[in-house]
Phi, psi and omega in degrees: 000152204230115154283095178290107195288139163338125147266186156355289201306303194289327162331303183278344165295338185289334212272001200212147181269136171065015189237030197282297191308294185321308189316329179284331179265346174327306194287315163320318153346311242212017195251137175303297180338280263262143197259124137288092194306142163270358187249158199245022165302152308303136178302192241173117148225175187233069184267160171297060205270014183186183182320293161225078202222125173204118176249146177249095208239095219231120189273115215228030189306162172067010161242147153259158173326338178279349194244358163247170168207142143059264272220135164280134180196099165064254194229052184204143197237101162235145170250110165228162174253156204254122171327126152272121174305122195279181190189135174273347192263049170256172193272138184289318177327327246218061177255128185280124182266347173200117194251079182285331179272078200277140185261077200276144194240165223205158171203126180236141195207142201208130162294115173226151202279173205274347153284352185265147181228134183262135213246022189118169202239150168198126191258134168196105206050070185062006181260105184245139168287070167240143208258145216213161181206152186252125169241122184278153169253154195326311194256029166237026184265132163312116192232131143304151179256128152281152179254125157287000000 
């Protein structure tokens, strides 16, 4: 029998409205079932480029643009790289005598909340850019009340 200590999280539902989802993916984080890759390829950062402005900037040498994808889907950001197909047909001249250079291939994923739009991508110079903006809708923007 697998003793489960309550986390945080479950703690925290009585106290907030609309947020069962995040806690769920928090606590998966955090699910024994669930493999954590150990490895941090390809590195990463994440800045602040405005007010609600944020690039996600993923250090990519040796792939083009034809060898990433993407992709938004619901509340997840993934950057991956797409197999290239081999051929048995390459020119024989071009035979590699030593393969110091490994073509390593990735899947990357990033949680982004349900206001941010990811507003596009740009690979430049091993660098892929993708750039993200947080949009408040109207009616969660801060309003005077008149008192009547």
């Amino acid at each position: 029998m697998i003793h489960r200590v309550p986390s945080i999280f479950n703690n925290l539902r009585p106290l907030t409205i609309g947020f069962d989802n995040v806690f769920d993916h928090f606590e998966s984080l955090f699910d024994e079932d669930l493999k954590i890759p150990s490895h941090n390829y390809p590195p990463y950062d994440i800045k602040k480029v405005g007010e609600d402005k944020y690039n996600i900037e993923v250090a990519l040498a040796g792939f083009n643009k034809n060898n990433i994808e993407v992709v938004s889907k619901e509340n997840t950001l993934t950057v991956k790289s797409k197999k290239e197909e081999t051929s048995d047909k390459k020119d024989k001249k071009d035979e590699v005598l030593h393969k110091g250079i490994s073509k390593r291939y990735f899947e990357r994923s990033w949680t982004i909340a349900e206001d941010v739009k990811v507003n596009g991508a740009e690979l430049k110079d091993g660098l892929l850019t993708v750039s993200l903006e947080r949009i408040i809708p109207e009616e969660k923007k801060a309003k005077t009340i008149d008192i009547k």
